[in-house]
N, C-alpha and C positions, 0 to 999 in steps of 0.2 A: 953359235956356241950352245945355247938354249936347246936347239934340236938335237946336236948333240949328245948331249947329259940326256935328254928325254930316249933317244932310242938306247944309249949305253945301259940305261936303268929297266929298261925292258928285256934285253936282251940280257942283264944278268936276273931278272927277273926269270926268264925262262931257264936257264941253265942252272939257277937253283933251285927252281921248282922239279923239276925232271930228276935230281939230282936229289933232291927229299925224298920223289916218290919212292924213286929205285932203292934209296937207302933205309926210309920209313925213320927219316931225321927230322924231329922238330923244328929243329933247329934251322935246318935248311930251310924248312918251310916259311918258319919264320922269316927269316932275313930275304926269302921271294916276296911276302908279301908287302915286308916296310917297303923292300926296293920299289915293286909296283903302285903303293899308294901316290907317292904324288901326281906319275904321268897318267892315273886312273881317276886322280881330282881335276885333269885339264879338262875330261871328258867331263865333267858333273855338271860344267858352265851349259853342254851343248842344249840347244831347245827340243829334240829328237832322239831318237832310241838310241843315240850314243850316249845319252844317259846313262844307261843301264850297264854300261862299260864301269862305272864308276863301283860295279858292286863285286867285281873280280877280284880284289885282295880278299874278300870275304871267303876265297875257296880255298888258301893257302894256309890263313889262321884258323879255319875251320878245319881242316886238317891236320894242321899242327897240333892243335888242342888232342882233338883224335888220336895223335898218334902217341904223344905224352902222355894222355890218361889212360894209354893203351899199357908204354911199359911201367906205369906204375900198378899197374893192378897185376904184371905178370912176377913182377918182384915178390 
């Protein structure tokens, strides 16, 4: 069940990140990177560069931000 939830949460991890780019949605992006954070924190435990898996919600929010502080300064 566990496995599960961890790939569902990846796999709409991806299909709203794709789905922010295309539409240049905060919002999507947001709600990719919650989704991604926790199967991204299984990775934080590992002793090895799956580590660094743990830093991939960071491209989603970091983009979100971008792109919100994008249309408020076209307003």
């Amino acid at each position: 069940m566990a496995g599960t939830i961890f790939w569902l949460l990846i796999v709409a991890f991806g299909f709203l990140f794709i789905g922010g780019l295309i539409n240049k949605s905060g919002k999507l992006l947001l709600m990719s990177g919650m989704a991604v954070t926790l199967p991204s924190l299984y990775f934080l435990g590992a002793n090895n560069a799956f580590r660094l898996l743990a830093l991939v919600p960071l491209l989603p929010f970091g983009l979100s931000y971008f792109f919100v502080k994008k249309r408020k300064e076209s307003r």
